[in-house]
N, C-alpha and C positions, 0 to 999 in steps of 0.2 A: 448669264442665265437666259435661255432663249422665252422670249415672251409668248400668251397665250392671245391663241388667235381671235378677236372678239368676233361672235356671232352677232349677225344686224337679223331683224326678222323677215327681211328679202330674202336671205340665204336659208331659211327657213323649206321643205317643201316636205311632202306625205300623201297620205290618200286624202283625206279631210283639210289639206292646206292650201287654198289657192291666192294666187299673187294677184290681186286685181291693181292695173294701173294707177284709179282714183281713189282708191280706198287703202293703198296697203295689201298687207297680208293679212287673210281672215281665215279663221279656222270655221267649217261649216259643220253646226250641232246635225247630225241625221234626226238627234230624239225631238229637237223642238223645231228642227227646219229652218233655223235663225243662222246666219253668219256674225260669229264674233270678230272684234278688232283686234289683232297681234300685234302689239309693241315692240320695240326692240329691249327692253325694260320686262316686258312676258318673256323673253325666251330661255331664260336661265328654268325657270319653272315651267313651262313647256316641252323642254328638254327630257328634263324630271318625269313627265306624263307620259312622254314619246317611248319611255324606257319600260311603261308600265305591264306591257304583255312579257317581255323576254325574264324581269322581273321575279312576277309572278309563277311563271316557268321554272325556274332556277330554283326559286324559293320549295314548292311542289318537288321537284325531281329530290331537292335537299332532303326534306321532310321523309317522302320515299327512303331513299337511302338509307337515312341516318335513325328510322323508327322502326325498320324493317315492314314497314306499311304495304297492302297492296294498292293494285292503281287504282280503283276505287275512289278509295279515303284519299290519294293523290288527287284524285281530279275534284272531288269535293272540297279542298282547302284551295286547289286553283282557282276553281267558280266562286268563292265565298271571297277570297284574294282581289279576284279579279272584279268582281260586284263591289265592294267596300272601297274600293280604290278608285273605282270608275266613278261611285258615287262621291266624294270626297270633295272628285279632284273637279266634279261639273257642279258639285254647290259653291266649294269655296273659292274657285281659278275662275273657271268658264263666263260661269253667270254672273259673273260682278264686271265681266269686261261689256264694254260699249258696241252696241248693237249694231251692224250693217243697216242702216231700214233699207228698204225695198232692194234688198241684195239676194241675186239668186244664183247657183253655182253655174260654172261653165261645165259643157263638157270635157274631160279631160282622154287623154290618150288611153288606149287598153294597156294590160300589165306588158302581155308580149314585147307590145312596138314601148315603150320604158325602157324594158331591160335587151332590147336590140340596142335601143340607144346609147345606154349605160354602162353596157360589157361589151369586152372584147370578145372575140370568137375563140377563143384559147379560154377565159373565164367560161363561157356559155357553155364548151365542153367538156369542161371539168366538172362544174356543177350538172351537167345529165348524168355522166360518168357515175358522181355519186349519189344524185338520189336515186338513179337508174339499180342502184348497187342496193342503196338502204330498202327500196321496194321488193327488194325480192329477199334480201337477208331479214327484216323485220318477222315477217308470217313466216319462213325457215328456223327461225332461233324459237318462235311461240309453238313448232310444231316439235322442234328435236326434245326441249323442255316440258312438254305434254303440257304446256300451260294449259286450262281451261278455265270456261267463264267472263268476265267481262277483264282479265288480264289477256286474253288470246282475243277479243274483241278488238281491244284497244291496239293488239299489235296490228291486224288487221286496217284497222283503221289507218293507224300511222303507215303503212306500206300503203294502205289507197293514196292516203294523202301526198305519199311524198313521188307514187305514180304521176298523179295529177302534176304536180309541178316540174318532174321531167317532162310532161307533154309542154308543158308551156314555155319552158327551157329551150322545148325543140322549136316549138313555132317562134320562139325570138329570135334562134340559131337560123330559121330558114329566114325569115324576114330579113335580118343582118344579112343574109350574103345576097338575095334578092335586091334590097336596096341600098346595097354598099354604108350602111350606118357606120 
């Protein structure tokens, strides 16, 4: 039976995660400005937290589906999900971990130069490929369906949004070939 691969909290990283040499791995609070201590002993429950937007998501799109609900009442059980679970997880995880003192973040790289660094140029193209695809199908499928109201809103939205990330797509695709990443 192949064994499980243990996670150390080095191997750790995110938007709020940085590796400081002297200190470890600290996750930095945006709401209180503090940097927390990561353990390697946190990461099993960090993990857990890391999971918490897509989560949250899943659980919404479920509810959707399975209530015949509109997106509305979706996105009000997302935001109430996603509040309860933020707040939870920074009373009972966060704030009991040991405090960086005078610890302040680094700057870290933009998302682009990340995912130049991260994907290959055949990954990078596939993903424009599809959100390039999803941005224009979303507001198409909310117009053939006459949706109205804040259902065609939200398709809307999700077509900006998944514009916006084919734009960023393309600037990581230009950067990768730019500087051979």
């Amino acid at each position: 039976m192949p064994q499980r691969k243990i996670i150390k909290a080095s191997d750790l990283s995110g938007l709020f995660i940085y590796q400081d040499p002297k200190r470890g791995t600290i996750f930095y609070d945006v709401v209180t400005k503090k940097g927390y201590i990561l353990t390697s002993s946190d990461v099993k429950i960090y993990t857990i937290y890391s999971a918490m937007l897509p989560m949250c998501i899943i659980v919404s799109a479920g509810i959707l589906s399975m209530f015949s609900m509109n997106y509305a009442s979706a996105l009000i059980v997302f935001i109430a999900m996603f509040i309860l679970y933020e707040t939870l997880f920074r009373a009972f995880f966060f704030y009991k971990l040991p405090v960086a003192e005078n610890w302040h973040p680094i700057k870290k790289e933009s998302l682009h130069v990340t995912m130049a660094r991260g994907f290959s140029k055949q990954r990078l193209i596939i993903l424009i490929v599809l959100l390039l695809l999803l941005s224009v199908m979303m507001p198409l499928y909310a117009i053939v369906e006459n949706m109205q109201g804040i259902n065609l809103y939200c398709s809307y939205i999700v077509g900006f949004l998944t514009l916006t990330g084919a734009i960023i797509s393309i600037m990581a695709l230009v950067t990768k070939i730019k500087n051979d990443y």
